[in-house]
Each structure stands twice: as C-alpha cells, then as structure tokens.
C-alpha positions as CSV (number, residue, x, y, z in Angstrom):
1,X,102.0,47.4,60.9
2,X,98.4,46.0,61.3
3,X,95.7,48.3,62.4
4,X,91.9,48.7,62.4
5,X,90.0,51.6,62.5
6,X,86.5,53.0,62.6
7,X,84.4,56.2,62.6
8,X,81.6,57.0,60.7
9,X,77.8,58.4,60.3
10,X,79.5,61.7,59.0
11,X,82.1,63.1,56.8
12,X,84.1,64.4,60.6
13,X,84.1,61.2,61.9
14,X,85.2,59.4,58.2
15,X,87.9,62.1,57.0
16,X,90.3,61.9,59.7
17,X,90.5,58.4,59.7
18,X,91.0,58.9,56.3
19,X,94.2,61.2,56.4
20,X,95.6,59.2,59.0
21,X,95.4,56.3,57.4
22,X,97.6,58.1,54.2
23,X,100.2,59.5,56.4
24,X,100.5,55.9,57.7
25,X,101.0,53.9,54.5
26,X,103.5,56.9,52.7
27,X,105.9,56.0,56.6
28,X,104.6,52.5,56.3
29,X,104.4,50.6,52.6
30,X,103.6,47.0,54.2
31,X,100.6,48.8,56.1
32,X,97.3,46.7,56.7
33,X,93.9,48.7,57.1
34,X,91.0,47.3,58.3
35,X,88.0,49.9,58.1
36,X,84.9,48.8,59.9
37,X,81.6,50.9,59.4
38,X,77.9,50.7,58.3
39,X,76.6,49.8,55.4
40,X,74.1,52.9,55.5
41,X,76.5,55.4,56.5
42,X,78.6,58.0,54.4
43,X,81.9,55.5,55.1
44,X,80.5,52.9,52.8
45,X,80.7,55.2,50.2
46,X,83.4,57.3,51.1
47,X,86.2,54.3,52.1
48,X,86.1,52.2,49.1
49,X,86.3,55.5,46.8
50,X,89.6,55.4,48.8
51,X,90.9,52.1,48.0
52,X,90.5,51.1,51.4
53,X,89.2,47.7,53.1
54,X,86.3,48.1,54.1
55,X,83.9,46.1,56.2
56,X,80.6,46.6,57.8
57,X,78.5,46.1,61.1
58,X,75.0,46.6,62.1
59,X,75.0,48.8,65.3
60,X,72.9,52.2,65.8
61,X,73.3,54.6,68.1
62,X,71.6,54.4,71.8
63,X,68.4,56.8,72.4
64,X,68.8,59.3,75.2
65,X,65.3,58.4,76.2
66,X,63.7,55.3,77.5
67,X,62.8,53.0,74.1
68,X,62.6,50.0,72.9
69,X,64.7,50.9,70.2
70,X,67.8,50.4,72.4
71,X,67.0,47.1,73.0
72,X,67.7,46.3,69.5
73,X,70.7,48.1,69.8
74,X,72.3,46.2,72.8
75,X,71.3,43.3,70.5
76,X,73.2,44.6,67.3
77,X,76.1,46.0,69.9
78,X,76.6,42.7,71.2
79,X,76.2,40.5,67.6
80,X,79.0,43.1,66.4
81,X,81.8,42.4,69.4
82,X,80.8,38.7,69.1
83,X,81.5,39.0,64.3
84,X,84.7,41.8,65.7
85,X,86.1,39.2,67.7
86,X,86.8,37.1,64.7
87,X,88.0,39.6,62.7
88,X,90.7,41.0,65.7
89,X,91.3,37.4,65.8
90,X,92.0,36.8,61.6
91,X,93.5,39.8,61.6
92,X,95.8,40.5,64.5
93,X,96.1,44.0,64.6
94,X,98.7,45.9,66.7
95,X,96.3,48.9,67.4
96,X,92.5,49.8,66.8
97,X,91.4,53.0,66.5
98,X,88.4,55.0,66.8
99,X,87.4,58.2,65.4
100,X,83.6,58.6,66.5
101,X,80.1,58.0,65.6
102,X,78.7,55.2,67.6
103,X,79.9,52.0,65.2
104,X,83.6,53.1,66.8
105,X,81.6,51.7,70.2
106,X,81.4,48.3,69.6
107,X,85.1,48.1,67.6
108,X,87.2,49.9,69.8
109,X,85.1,48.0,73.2
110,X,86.1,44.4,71.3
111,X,89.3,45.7,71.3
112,X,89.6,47.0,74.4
113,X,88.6,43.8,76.3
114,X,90.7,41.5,73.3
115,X,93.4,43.6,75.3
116,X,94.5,45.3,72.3
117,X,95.9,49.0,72.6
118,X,93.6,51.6,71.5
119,X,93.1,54.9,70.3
120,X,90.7,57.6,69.9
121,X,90.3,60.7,68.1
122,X,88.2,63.4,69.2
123,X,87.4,66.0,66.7
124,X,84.5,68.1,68.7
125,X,85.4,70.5,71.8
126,X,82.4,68.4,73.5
127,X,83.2,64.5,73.3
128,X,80.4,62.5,72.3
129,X,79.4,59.5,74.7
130,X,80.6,56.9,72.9
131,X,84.5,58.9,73.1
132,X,83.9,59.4,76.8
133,X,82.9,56.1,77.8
134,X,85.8,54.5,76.0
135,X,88.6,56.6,76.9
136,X,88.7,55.2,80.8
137,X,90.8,52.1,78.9
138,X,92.0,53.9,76.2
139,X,95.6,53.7,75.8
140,X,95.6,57.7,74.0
141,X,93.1,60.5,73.6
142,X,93.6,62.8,70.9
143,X,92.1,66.2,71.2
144,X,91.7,68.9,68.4
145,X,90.5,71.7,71.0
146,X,92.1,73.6,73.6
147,X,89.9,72.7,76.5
148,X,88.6,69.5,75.4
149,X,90.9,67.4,78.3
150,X,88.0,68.4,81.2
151,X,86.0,65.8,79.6
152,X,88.4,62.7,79.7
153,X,89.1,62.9,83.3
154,X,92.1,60.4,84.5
155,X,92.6,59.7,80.3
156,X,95.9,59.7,78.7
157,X,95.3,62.7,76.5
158,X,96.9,64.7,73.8
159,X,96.5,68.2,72.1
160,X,97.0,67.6,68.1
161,X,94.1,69.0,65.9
162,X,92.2,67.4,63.1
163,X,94.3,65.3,60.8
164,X,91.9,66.3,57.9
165,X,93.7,69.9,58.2
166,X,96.5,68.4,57.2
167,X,95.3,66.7,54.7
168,X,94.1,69.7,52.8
169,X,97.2,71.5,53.8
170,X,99.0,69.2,51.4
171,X,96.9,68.9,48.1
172,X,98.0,69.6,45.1
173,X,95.3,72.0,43.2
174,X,94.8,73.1,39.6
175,X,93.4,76.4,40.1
176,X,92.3,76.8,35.8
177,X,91.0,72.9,36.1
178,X,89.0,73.6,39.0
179,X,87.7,76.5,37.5
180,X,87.0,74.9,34.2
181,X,85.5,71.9,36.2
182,X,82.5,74.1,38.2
183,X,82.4,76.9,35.2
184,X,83.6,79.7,37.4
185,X,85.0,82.5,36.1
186,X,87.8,84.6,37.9
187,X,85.5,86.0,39.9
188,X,86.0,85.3,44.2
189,X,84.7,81.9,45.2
190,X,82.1,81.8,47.8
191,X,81.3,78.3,49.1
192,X,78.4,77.6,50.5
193,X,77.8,73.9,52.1
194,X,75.8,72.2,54.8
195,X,77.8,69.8,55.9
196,X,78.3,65.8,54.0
197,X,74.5,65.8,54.7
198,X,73.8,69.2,53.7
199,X,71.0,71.3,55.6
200,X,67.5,72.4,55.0
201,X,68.1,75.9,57.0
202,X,71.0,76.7,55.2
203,X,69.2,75.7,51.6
204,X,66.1,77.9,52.4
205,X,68.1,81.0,52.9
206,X,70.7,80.7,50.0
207,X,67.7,80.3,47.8
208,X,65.9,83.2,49.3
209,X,69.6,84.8,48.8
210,X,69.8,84.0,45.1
211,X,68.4,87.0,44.0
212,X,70.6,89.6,45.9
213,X,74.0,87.2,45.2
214,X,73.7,87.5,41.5
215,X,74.6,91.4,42.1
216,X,77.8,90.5,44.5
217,X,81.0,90.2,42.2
218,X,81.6,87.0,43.2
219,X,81.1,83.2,41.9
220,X,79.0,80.8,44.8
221,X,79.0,77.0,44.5
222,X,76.4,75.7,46.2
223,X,77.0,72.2,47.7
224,X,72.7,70.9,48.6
225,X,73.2,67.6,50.1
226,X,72.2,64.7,47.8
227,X,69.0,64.8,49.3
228,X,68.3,68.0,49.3
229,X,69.5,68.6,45.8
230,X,66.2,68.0,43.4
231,X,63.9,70.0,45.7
232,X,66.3,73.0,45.6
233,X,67.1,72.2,42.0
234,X,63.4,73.5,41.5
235,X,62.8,76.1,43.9
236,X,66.3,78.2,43.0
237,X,65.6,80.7,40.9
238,X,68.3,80.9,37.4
239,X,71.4,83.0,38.1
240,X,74.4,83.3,36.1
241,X,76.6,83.0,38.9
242,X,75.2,80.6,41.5
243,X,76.1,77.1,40.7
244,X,74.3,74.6,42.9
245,X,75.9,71.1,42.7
246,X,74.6,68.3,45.3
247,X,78.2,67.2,46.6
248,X,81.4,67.4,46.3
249,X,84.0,64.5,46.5
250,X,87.2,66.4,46.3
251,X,86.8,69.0,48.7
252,X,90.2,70.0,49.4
253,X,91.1,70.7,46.1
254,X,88.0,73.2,45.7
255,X,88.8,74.6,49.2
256,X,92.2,75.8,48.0
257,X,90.5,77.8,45.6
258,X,88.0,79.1,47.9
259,X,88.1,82.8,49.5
260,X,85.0,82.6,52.1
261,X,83.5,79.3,53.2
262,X,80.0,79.6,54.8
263,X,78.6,76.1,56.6
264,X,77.9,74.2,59.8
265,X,80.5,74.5,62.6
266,X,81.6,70.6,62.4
267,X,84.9,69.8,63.6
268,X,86.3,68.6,59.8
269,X,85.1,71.9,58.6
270,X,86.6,73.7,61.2
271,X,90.0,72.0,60.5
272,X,89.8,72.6,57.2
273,X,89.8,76.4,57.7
274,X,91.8,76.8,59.5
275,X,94.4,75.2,57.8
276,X,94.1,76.9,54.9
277,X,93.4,80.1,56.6
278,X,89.9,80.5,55.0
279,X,87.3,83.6,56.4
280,X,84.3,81.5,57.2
281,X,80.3,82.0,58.2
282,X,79.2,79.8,60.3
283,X,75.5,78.2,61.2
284,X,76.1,76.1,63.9
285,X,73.8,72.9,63.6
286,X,71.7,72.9,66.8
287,X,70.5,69.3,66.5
288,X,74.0,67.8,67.4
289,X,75.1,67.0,71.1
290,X,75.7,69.1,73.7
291,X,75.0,71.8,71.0
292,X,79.1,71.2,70.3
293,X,79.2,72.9,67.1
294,X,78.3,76.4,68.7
295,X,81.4,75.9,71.2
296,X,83.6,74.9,67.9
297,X,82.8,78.2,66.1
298,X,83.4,80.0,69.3
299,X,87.3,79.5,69.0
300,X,87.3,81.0,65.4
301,X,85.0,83.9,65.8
302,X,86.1,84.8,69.9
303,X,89.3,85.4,67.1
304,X,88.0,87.3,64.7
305,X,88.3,84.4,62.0
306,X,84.4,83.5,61.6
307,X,81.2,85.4,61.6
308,X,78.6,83.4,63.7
309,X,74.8,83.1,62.4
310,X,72.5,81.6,64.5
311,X,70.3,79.2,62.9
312,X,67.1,80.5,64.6
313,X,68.1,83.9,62.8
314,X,69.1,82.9,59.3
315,X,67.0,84.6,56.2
316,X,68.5,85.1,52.8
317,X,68.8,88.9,53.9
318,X,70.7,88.6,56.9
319,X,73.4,86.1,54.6
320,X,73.8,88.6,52.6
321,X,74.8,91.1,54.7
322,X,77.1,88.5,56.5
323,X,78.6,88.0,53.1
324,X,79.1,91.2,52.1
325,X,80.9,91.8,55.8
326,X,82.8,89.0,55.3
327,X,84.2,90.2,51.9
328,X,85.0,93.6,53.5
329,X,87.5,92.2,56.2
330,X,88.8,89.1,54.2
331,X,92.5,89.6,54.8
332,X,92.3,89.8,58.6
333,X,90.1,87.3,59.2
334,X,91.7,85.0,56.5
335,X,95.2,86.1,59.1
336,X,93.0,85.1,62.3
337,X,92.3,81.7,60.8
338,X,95.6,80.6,59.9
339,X,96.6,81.3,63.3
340,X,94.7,78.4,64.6
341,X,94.8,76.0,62.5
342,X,97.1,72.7,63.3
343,X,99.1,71.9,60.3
344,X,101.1,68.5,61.2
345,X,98.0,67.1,63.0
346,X,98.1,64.2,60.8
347,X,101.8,63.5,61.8
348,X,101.1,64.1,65.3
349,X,98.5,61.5,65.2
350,X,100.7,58.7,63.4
351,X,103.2,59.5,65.7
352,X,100.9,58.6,68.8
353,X,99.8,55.2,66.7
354,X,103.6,54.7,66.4
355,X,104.4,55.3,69.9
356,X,101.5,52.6,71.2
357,X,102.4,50.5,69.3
358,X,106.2,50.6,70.6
C-alpha cells in the first residue's frame, strides 16, 4: 500500500495523521508514507521525530479579506500542485489523504484532479474551508462530531472520532517514570496546557493562580508554549508544586497519569479526553474559525464532562475556583467523559483507507 498524506499548522491537524498512519503500517508492513507539510509548521518537527518521510511545500493560508497577500498565495498554491504532480507521479500512491490546515489544499486538489481517490479527516464540529471545498470530490469524509455532516452537503461522509483518541487509548505508561521524569510526587496531577502553541490568556491567569495552587493538594505541570516559555519562566512566582515546562513531546503517556486537564477546546484535545475519560476545563480559543472550539466543548460540558471558561472571563481567581470544582466532582465527570469518547477511531479510519482503496 502507497499513500500520501498531509495536515499540518497544529498539533490537531498533525496527530491524527500521525496515529493513522501507525495503525496502518502494524496491518500493513510493506506500507509507503509520503508526509507533505511546511517547513515552518509544527509537522516538520513533529513527523521526522516519528520516523516518517517527510517533505515540504510553500503554501499559506488564503486571507478572508481582500489582500495582496493572496496573490502570493495562489502563486505558492499553484507552484505546489505543479512540484505535487511530480511527486504523485514518482510515487504512485493508491490514496491521498488530508487531515486539515491549508497545505492539505493544494495536496489533496493535485490529487483530486491526478484522479486519485481521496480522503479527509475532519477533526472540528465546524469544517474549515479548505475541508469543505475539497469534499465535493472527495471519495470519504470522516467526521469526529455528531452533527458535523450539515456541512458536507452531497459528501460521502462517515461518523468515526479522532484517531489520536485512540492512539492514547493504547500507550503503554510508567506511572513511577513519569513521575520521576516531571518530579511529581503522589500528589493528583493537574495539567495545565494551551494547546502545541500554547496561549498567552491561559499563561497570565496560571501565573496570577500560582499563589493560591501552591495550597491545593495537588501537583500542576504547566506546559507554556515554547514561545511563551522564557517570559513566564520570569514572571511565575517559585512554588514547590507548580512545574512549568515549555512542551511536551510524549503527551499521551503524561495524560494517562493525569486526573484534570485544563486547555483550549481543540479537536485533538478533545479526543484525547475523552478517551481516557479525563475531567477537563476548558478555554475555548476565540481566534479560530467559526469560533469552532466553543461548539467542541459544548458536547463535553452540555454532559457534564467539562467546565467551560470563557476566555473574556479568565483571572487566576476564577481558575481556581474552577479547579477546586472540578476536583470536587472528579468521578462523575471523569464517567461523563468516557462516555463520549471514540475508542477504535483509528481503526475505523484505516478501515475507510482500506475500503477506497478496494
């Protein structure tokens, strides 16, 4: 089997493509990958680290207003599916496959008009428009939200989660190493994350927070953002039990081990819940499309599985008081979280790359 794939920009687009790609080459030993990305994004780091091919593209996403800027990008868009034709060519692969962020465009486009079969995977309740413009020819749609089908009107689509559940679903942890690896002591884990980028909102109020989490029983790690990671480094005041680390590579494993999770509302995070079943607060970015990561939460706290913060109202105090909430009614919303989660989506997700390809 012979396929190419792309998604990138973010960790939600990258890890799904990621985990399929695993639970293809355990069913398929001869498998060839193809990853195609940026060379700025979080893929080109990301995709190597996993001993995958990886090559890249120049494309950037299309302004919603008028600018020159997208002038430059029909030029890149164009360049690309002229450089992607050659590589479909070389490589002759029996199905592409796009998991979002706008380099997927240009990929799964070449492929569509190479008339090679397609996929896509949509991990947001509200598609993107790369997604929706691709999925009138796309051969499957794959959906990780109840609900999702109203936008891919006349598509061929299917209901199967986030394959980056599953992928968490099945690691292996080391509770003591873990521990041992991040210093924490026995005390309840409390993750706090912003997403692979991290975010200044939630940043600001875990370091106004410091002061009152150092009295909570509980360990935090606090994942920055690389960028963020020296500014916060300085402004945090010292606590015994707030560790603040600027990323972290082997999430899953450090999940496993988690009991509340609080972060953006992004579909990988999402999966990764509720997977595992993890209590979560969530701060929905507002900066992202269609505000999408507000109508992701809603299906985990509408359930009684998340606590929803508002960016506009986070403070340090109001965290707090969210965590100590949170802590209080663990158990059931650990319960309400397992109940959604979608543990064979990776499988369900080969199995449509297998059927295509039939």
């Amino acid at each position: 089997m012979k396929i190419m794939i792309s998604g990138g920009g973010t960790g939600g687009h990258i890890y799904p493509a990621l985990a399929l790609i695993e639970t293809l080459q355990k069913r398929h030993p001869d498998l060839q990958v193809q990853y195609i990305g940026t060379e700025n994004g979080l893929e080109a780091d990301l995709v190597p680290r996993a001993g995958v091919p990886f090559k890249s593209i120049q494309i950037a996403g299309l302004k919603r207003s008028l600018s020159l800027e997208n002038l430059k990008t029909a030029y890149w868009f164009l360049k690309a599916v002229r450089a992607l034709k050659k590589d479909m060519a070389a490589l002759k692969p029996d199905v592409v496959i796009g998991t979002g962020g706008f380099v997927s465009g240009p990929v799964v486009y070449t492929a569509q008009q190479l008339g090679i079969r397609t996929i896509l995977h949509e991990q947001n309740s509200i598609p993107g428009l790369t997604n929706k413009f691709l999925s009138k020819k796309a051969d499957r749609v794959a959906l990780s939200f109840k609900g999702s089908d109203v936008h891919f009107p006349g598509a061929n689509v299917r209901l199967i989660g986030n394959p980056r559940g599953s992928q968490v679903l099945q690691t292996e942890v080391d509770e003591a190493s873990i521990r041992e690896q991040y210093r924490l002591d026995d005390r309840p884990i409390v993750l706090v994350y912003g997403g692979s980028r991290g975010a200044e909102a939630i940043n600001r109020a875990v370091v106004e927070a410091i002061p009152a989490l150092s009295e909570l029983p509980i360990n935090v790690l606090y994942v920055t953002g690389k960028v963020h990671f020296d500014a916060v480094s300085k402004q945090a005041p010292p606590s015994d039990n707030v560790h603040i680390h600027p990323y972290v590579y082997d999430m899953p494993s450090l999940l496993a081990c988690t009991s509340l999770v609080i972060s953006r509302a992004g579909a990988s995070t999402i999966s990764e819940l509720t997977a595992l079943g993890l209590p979560s607060i969530l701060v929905p970015s507002p900066y992202v499309t269609a505000d999408h990561q507000t109508k992701n939460a809603s299906a985990l706290v509408e359930n009684g599985a998340a606590l929803l913060i508002k960016e506009e109202a986070l403070t340090g105090v109001l965290l707090v008081e969210k965590i100590r909430q949170a802590l209080e009614q663990r158990e059931e919303m650990a319960n309400a979280s397992r109940a959604l989660g979608f543990p064979n989506a990776s499988d369900a997700l080969a199995d449509l790359v297998e059927e295509v390809i039939q």
